[in-house]
C-alpha positions as CSV (number, residue, x, y, z in Angstrom):
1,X,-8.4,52.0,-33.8
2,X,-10.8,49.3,-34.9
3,X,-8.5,47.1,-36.6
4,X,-7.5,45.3,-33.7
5,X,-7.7,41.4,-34.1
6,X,-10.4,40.0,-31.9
7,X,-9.8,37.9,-29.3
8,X,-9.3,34.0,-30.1
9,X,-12.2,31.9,-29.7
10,X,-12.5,28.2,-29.4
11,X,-15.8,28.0,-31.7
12,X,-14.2,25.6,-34.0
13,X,-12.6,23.8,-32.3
14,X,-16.0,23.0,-29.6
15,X,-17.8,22.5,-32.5
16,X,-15.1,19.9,-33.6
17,X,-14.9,18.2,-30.3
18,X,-19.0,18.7,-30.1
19,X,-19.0,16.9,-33.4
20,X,-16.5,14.2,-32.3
21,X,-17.9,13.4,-29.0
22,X,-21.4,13.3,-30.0
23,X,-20.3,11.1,-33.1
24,X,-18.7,8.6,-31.1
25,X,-21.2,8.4,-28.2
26,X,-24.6,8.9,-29.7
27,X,-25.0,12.2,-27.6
28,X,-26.9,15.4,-29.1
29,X,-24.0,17.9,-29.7
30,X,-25.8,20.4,-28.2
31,X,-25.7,18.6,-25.1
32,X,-21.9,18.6,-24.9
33,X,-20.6,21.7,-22.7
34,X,-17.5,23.0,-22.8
35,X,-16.9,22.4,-19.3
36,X,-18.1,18.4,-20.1
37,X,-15.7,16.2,-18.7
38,X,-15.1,12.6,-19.2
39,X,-17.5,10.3,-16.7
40,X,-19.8,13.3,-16.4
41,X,-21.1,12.9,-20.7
42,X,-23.0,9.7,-21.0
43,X,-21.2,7.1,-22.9
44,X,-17.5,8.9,-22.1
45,X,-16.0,6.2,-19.7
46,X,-12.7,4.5,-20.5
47,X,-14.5,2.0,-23.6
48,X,-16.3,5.5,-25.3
49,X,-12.7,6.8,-24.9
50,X,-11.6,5.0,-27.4
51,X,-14.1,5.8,-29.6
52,X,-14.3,9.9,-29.3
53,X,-10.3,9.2,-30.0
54,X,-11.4,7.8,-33.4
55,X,-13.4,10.2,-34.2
56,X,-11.9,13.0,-33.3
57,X,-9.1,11.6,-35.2
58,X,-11.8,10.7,-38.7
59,X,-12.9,14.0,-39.0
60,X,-9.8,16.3,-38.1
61,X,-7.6,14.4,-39.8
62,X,-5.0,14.4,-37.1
63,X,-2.9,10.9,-35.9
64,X,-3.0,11.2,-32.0
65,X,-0.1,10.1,-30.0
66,X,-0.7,8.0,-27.0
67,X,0.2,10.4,-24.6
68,X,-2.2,13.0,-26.6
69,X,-5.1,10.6,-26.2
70,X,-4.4,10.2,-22.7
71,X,-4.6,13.6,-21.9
72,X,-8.0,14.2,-23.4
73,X,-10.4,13.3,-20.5
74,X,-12.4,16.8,-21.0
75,X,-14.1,18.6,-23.9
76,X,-11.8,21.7,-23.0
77,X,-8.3,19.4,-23.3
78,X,-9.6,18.4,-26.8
79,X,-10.3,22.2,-27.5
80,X,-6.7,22.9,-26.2
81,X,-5.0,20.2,-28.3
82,X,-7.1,21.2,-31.5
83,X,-5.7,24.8,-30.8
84,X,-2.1,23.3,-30.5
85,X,-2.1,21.7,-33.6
86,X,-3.8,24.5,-35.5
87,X,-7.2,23.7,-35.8
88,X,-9.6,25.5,-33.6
C-alpha cells in the first residue's frame, strides 16, 4: 500500500544516449527522440556510427563488443543495451 516500487523508466539511460548522440554528432540533445533512429538524426549514417559508438563508450565507461555496436542503429537499442548492462 504505497510502497510499491515504481515502474522502471529509461530516463537515464535517454539522457545517456541523448548525451552520446548529440556529443558525437553535433545535434541539440533535445532534438534526439526516443523513437530516433539511425538515418533519420542528422549526422547518424554509417561514418557518425562510429563516432556515437565512441562516445557512448567515453562517457559510460562501457567497452562495446562488435556485435553490441552493430546492433545499436536506434536511440531505443542504446537505451536497451544501457539497461542490460546496468546503467539506465
Amino acid at each position: 500500500m504505497g510502497n510499491e516500487p515504481a515502474p522502471p523508466r529509461p530516463l537515464k539511460g535517454l539522457l545517456l544516449a541523448r548525451a552520446a548522440l548529440s556529443q558525437a554528432l553535433g545535434v541539440p540533445a533535445d532534438m534526439i527522440q526516443e523513437d530516433g533512429r539511425m538515418g533519420e538524426i542528422p549526422g547518424w549514417d554509417s561514418v557518425g556510427h562510429l563516432s556515437v559508438v565512441v562516445a557512448l563508450e567515453d562517457l559510460s565507461g562501457l567497452r562495446l563488443s562488435l556485435f553490441e555496436l552493430r546492433a545499436l542503429t536506434s536511440v531505443r537499442a542504446i537505451i536497451d543495451l544501457l539497461r542490460s548492462k546496468g546503467l539506465a
